[in-house]
PAMI-410523 format. One line per field, with one value per residue (C-alpha): residue in one letter; z, y, x; residue number from 1; chain. Coordinates in nm, 2 decimals. Layout:
REM PAMI-410523
resn	a | ...
zz	Z | ...
yy	Y | ...
xx	X | ...
resi	NUM | ...
chain	A | ...
REM end
This chain:
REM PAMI-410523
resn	x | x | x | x | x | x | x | x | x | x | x | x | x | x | x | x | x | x | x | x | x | x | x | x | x | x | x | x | x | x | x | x | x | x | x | x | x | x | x | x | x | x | x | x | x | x | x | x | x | x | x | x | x | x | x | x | x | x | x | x | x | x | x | x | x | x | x | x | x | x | x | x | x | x | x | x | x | x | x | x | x | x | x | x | x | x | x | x | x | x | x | x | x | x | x | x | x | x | x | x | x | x | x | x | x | x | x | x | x | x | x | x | x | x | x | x | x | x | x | x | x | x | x | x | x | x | x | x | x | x | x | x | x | x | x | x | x | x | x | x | x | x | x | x | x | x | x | x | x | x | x | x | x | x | x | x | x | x | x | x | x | x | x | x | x | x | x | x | x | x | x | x | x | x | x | x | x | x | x
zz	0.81 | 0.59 | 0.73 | 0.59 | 0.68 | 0.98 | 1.24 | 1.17 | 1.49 | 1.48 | 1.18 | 1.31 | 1.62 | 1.73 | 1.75 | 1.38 | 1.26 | 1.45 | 1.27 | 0.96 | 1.01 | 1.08 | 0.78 | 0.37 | 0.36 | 0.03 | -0.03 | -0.28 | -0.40 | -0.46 | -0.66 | -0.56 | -0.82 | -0.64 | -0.67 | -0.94 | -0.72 | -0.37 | -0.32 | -0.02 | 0.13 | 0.22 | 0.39 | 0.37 | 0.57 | 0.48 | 0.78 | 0.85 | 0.98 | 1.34 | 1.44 | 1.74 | 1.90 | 1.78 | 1.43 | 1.45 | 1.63 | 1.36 | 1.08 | 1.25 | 1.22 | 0.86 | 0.77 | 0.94 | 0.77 | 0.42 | 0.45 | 0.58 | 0.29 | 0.05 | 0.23 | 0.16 | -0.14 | -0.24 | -0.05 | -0.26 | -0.56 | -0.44 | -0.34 | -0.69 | -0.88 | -0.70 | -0.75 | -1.09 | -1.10 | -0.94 | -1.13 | -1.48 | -1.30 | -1.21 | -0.84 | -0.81 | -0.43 | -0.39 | -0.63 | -0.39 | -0.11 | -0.23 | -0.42 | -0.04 | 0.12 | -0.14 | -0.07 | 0.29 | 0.24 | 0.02 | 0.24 | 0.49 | 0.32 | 0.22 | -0.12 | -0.28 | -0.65 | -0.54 | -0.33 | -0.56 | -0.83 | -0.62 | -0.56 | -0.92 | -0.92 | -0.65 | -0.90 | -1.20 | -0.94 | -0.86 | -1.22 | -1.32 | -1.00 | -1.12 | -0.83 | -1.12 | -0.77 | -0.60 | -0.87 | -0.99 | -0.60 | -0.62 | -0.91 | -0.89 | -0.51 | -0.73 | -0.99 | -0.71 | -0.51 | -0.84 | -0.94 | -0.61 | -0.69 | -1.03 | -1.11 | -1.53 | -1.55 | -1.27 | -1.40 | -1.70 | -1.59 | -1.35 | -1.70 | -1.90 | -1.57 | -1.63 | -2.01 | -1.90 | -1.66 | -1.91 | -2.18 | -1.91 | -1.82 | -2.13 | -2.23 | -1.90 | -1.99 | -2.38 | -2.22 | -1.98 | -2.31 | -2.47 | -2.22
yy	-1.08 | -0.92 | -0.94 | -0.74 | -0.73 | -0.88 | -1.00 | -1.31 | -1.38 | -1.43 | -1.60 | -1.87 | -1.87 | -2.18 | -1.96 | -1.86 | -2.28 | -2.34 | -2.10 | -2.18 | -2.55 | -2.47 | -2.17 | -2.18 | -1.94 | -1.77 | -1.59 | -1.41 | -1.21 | -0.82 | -0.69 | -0.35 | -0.04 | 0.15 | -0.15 | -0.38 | -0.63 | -0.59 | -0.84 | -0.81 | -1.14 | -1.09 | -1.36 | -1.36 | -1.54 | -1.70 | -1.69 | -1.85 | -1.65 | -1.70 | -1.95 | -1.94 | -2.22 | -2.13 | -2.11 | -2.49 | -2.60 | -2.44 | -2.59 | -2.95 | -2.90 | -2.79 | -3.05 | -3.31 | -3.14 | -3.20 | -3.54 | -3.62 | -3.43 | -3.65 | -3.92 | -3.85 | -3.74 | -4.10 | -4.28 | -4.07 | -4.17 | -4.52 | -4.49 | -4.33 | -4.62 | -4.91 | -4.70 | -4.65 | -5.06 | -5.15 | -4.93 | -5.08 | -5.42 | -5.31 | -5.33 | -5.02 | -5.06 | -5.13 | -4.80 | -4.58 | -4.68 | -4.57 | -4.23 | -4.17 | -4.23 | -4.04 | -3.77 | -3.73 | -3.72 | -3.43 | -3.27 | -3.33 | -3.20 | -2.88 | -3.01 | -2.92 | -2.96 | -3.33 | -3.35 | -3.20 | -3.46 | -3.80 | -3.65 | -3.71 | -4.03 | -4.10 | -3.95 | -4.19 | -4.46 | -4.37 | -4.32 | -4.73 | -4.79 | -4.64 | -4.37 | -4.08 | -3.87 | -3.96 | -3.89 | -3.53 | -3.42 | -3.49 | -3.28 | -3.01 | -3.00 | -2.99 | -2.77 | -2.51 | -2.56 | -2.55 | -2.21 | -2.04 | -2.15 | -2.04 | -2.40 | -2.44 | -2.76 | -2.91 | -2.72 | -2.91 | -3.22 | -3.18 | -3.07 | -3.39 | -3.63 | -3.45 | -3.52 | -3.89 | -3.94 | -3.77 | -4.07 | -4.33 | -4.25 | -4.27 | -4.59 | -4.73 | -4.62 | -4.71 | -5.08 | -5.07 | -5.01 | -5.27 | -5.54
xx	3.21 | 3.47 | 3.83 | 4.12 | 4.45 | 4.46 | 4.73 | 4.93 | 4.87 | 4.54 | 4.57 | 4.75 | 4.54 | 4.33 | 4.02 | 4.04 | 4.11 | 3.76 | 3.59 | 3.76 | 3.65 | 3.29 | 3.23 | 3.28 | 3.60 | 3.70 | 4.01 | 4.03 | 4.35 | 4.30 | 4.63 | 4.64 | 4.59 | 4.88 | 5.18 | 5.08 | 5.32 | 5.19 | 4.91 | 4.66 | 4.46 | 4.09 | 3.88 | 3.51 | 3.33 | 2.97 | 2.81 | 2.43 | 2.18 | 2.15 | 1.84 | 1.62 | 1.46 | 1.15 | 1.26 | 1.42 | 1.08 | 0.87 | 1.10 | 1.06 | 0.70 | 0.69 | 0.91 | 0.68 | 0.38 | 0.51 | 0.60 | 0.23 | 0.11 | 0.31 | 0.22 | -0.17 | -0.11 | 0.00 | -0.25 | -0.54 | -0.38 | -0.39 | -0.75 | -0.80 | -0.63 | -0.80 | -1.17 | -1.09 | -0.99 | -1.34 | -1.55 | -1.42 | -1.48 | -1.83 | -1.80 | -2.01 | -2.05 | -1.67 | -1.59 | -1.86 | -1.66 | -1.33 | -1.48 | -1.60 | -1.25 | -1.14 | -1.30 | -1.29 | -0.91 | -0.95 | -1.12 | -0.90 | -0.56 | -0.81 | -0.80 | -1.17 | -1.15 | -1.03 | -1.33 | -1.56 | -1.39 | -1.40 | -1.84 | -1.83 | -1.73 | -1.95 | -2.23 | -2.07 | -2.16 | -2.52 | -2.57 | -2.48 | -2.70 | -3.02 | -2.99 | -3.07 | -3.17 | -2.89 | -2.67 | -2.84 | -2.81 | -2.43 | -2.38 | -2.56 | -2.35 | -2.03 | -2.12 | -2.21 | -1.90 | -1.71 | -1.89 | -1.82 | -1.45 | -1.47 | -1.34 | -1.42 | -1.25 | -1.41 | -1.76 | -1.73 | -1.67 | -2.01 | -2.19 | -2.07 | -2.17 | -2.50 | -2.50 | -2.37 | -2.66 | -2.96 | -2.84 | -2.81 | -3.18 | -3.32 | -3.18 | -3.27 | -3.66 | -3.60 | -3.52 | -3.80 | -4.07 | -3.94 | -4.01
resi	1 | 2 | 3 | 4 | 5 | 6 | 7 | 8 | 9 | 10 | 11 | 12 | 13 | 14 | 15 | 16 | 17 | 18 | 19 | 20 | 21 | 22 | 23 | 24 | 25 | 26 | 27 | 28 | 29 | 30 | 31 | 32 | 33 | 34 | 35 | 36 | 37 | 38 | 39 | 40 | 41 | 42 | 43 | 44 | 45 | 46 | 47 | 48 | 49 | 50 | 51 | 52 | 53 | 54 | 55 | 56 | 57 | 58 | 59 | 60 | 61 | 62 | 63 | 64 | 65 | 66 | 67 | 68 | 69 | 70 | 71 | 72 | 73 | 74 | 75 | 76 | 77 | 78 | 79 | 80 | 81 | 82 | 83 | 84 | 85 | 86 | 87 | 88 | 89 | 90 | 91 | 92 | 93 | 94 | 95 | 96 | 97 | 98 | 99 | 100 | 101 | 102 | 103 | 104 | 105 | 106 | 107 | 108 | 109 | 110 | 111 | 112 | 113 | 114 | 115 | 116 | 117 | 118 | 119 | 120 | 121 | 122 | 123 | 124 | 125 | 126 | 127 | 128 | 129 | 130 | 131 | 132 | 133 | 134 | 135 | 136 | 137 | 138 | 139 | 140 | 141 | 142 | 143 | 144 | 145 | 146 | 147 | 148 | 149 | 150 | 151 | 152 | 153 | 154 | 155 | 156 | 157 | 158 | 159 | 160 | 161 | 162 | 163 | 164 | 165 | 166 | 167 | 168 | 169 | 170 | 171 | 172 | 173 | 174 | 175 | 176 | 177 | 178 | 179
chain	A | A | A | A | A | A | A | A | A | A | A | A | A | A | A | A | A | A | A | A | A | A | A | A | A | A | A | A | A | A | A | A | A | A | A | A | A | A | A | A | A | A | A | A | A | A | A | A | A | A | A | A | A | A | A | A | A | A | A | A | A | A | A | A | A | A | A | A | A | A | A | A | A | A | A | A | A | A | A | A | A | A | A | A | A | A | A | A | A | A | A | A | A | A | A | A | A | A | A | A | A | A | A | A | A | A | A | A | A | A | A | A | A | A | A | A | A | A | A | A | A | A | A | A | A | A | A | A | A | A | A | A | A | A | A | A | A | A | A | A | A | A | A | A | A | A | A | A | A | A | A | A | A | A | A | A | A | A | A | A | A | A | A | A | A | A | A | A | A | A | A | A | A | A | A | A | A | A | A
REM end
């Protein structure tokens, strides 16, 4: 709202103190080309747009949205941390367990090349087990998902757990002759 040259009266009026309390004001001084002395006052007014209900109910939601979202995003990275802790301890089973939760979290935020990831991980797990089966199912189930996504990073990763899983297996039968 632009406001130029208005009364004194309403100036000084109660009506205009409210609204000068509740909006930014800024006055700004416009010398006038005509009388280089003569100085007019404009007020300006920074108005916010007007809200609905729906638009403070639909706000309330997003903002509850987002801070569920950060809160799952932290407890996945927790769940990633402690898997990560368990598998370098060798608690295979425990690190499964954790890959799975994992996953079913990033699956529920929508997340799939975080779900596709923690899969991996599950496959990293059935490798050290043995389950070579187990293990080439979960893969090849990422590298399609990551395909369909056009996902290289995650496609490459699913092609070195493959690598990973060929030289496990042979030094698991190389061992075996040996005995």
């Amino acid at each position: 709202i632009l406001l130029n040259n208005f009364t004194p009266a309403l100036e000084n009026s109660e009506v205009w103190a409210k609204i000068r309390q509740k909006y930014i004001t800024l006055r700004l001084i416009a010398i006038s080309s005509k009388v280089k002395e003569k100085e007019r006052n404009i007020e300006i007014l920074f108005l916010p747009p007007g809200t609905t209900q729906l638009q403070k109910l639909f706000s309330a939601y997003l903002i509850q949205y987002e801070h569920l979202y950060i809160l799952l995003r932290s407890l996945s990275a927790w769940l990633a941390t402690l898997g990560g802790g368990y598998f370098y301890c060798s608690d295979f089973a425990s690190a499964l367990c954790l890959a799975r939760q994992q996953r079913n979290l990033a699956m529920l935020m929508g997340d799939e090349t975080t779900a596709d990831r923690c899969t991996l991980n599950e496959a990293f797990n059935y490798i050290h087990f043995g389950f070579f089966a187990m293990a080439r199912t979960k893969i090849l189930q990422v590298r399609e998902s990551a395909v369909k996504r056009r996902d290289e990073s995650t496609l490459r990763m699913a092609q070195t757990a493959s690598v990973f899983m060929r030289r496990v297996k042979r030094v698991v039968r190389y061992a075996k002759k040996r005995k």
